[in-house]
N, C-alpha and C positions, 0 to 999 in steps of 0.2 A: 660701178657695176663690175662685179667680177668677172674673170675668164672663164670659158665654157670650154669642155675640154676637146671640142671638136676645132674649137680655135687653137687651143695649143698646140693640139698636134698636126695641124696645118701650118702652125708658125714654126715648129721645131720642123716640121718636115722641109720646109721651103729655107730653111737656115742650115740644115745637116751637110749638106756639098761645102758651104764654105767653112765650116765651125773649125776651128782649131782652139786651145787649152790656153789660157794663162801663162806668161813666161815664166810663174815662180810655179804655177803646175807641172810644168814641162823639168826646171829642175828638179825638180822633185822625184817623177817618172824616173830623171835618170838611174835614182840608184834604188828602184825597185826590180826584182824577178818576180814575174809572171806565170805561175801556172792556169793554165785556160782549160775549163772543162766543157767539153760542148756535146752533144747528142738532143736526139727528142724530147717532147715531153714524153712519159713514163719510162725511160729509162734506166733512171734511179740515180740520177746526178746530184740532185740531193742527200739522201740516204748517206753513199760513199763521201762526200765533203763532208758533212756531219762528224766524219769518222778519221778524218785525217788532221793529223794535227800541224795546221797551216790555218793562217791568219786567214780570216774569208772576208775577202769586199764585198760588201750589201749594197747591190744595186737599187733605185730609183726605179719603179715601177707608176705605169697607172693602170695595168688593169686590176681587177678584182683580185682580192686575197681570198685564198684555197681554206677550207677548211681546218686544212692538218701545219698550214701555215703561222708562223710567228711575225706580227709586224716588226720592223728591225732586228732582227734575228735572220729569215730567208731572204726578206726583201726590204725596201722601206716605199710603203706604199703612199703613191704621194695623190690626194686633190686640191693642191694650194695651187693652182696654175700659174698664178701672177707670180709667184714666185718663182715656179721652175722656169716660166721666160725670162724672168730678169736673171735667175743662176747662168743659163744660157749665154743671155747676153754678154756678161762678166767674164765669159771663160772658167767658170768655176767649174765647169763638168771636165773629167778627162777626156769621155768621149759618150754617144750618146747615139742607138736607132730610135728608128720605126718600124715594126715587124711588118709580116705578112698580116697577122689581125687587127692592124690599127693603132698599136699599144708602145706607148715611148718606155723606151728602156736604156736605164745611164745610168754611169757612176760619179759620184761626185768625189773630189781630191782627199775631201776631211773621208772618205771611207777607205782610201791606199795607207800603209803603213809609211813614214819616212823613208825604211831601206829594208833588204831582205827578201824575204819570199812572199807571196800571196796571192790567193786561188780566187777564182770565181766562175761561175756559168755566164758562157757567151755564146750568140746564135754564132752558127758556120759564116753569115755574112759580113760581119763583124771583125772577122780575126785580120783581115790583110788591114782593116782599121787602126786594129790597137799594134801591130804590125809597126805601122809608123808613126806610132806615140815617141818614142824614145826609150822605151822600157829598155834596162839592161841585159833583160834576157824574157823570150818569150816560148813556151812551152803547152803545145795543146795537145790531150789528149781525148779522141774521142769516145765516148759511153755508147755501148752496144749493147739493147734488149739482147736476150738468148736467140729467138726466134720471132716470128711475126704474130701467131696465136698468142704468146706470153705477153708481147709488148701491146696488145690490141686490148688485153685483159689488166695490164694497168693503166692505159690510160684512157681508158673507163674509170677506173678507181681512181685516179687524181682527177678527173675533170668531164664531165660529160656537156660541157659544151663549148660549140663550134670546136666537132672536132674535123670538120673537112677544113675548118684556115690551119687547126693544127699539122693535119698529116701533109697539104700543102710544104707549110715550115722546112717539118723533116722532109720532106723529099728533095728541097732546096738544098736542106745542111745536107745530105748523106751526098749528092750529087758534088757540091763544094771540097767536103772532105776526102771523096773516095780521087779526086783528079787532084788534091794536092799531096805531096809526096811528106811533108813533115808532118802529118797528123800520124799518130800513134795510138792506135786501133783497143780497146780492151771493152772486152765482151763480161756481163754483169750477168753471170750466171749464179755466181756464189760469191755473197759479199766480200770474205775475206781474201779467196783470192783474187779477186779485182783489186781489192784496197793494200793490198802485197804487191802486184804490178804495179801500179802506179805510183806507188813510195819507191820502188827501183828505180824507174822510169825518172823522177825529180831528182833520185842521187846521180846519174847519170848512167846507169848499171844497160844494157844493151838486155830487151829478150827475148827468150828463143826463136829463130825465124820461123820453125812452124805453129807457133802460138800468134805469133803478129799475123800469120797467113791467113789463118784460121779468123782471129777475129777482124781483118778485112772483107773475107768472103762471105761472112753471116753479114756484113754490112752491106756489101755489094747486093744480097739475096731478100734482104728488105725492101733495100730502092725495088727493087722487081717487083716486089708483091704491091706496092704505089703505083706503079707506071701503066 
């Protein structure tokens, strides 16, 4: 009889506290850098990865694929459950949640490059996680809608459902990000220059304190419009 996936994510859930990676996982991590991209859903954390030319880890998903979604390309959507508990089991995942809607999300070792750089989207809860992976270098920056109306009007357009477990999420992640001092704030009002910041941002280029202010406070001005 196969796995039902309310079992699995009961078993991944109840296994997530202790999980730690494979020792030849773990060497591995060492000699990766890490760009972390984390904000809401809509965004446009996609979009902008799309467009940066950096190697992207394709996480392991179980919920539902988006229409405008590519399987192994955005995500790799998984209902083979016996499998992902036995990947589990093995240490084969780097690291792996459970969101706020129910939904396991992990990356597996075969999606890290050997060495170098490589990007991917990770919820705000997650970061102090891959934090003590071993990675050689860890770098999150967070994706800020322009505003509250604009960001409420795309994510409608990616997803019209469950969007209270959604806006839950974000208010976790902006709450997360806004009280840790290394997230590094860019506001996606114009693709190109968001996708300009954040290419400075990975050279190690410092920018301007009142552009970093700014896209803090629109961040800060969201969580409020949530609470």
């Amino acid at each position: 009889m196969y796995m039902q996936k309310a079992d699995f994510i009961s078993l991944a859930r109840s296994h997530r506290e202790q999980y730690t990676p494979s020792g030849n996982v773990a060497n591995q991590l060492a000699q990766v850098d890490l760009l972390a991209i984390v904000g809401p859903t809509g965004a446009g954390k996609t979009t902008l990865m799309n467009k940066l030319n950096i190697p992207f880890v394709v996480s392991d998903v179980t919920r539902k694929q988006r229409p405008s979604e590519i399987g192994g390309q955005n995500y790799r959507f998984r209902t083979d459950y016996d499998q992902l508990a036995r990947e589990i089991e093995s240490g084969e995942f780097v690291q792996y949640v459970i969101n706020d809607t129910g939904e396991f999300y992990g990356t597996h070792s075969s999606a890290y490059p050997q060495s170098g750089w490589c990007m991917m989207a990770i919820i705000a809860v997650a970061i102090e996680q891959f934090r003590r992976l071993g990675f050689r270098n860890v770098r999150n920056i967070y994706i800020v809608p322009p505003n509250f109306e604009e960001w409420m009007r795309r994510v409608q357009a990616v997803s019209a459902d469950n969007i209270a477990g959604r806006l839950k999420e974000a208010a976790t992640s902006l709450e997360i990000a806004l009280q840790d001092p290394s997230y590094i704030f860019v506001v996606n009002d114009d693709i190109d220059r968001a996708l300009t910041e954040i290419e400075r941002i990975v050279a190690g280029e410092i920018l301007d304190s009142g552009q970093m202010l700014f896209a803090r406070e629109t961040a800060a001005s969201l969580l409020q419009y949530l609470k």
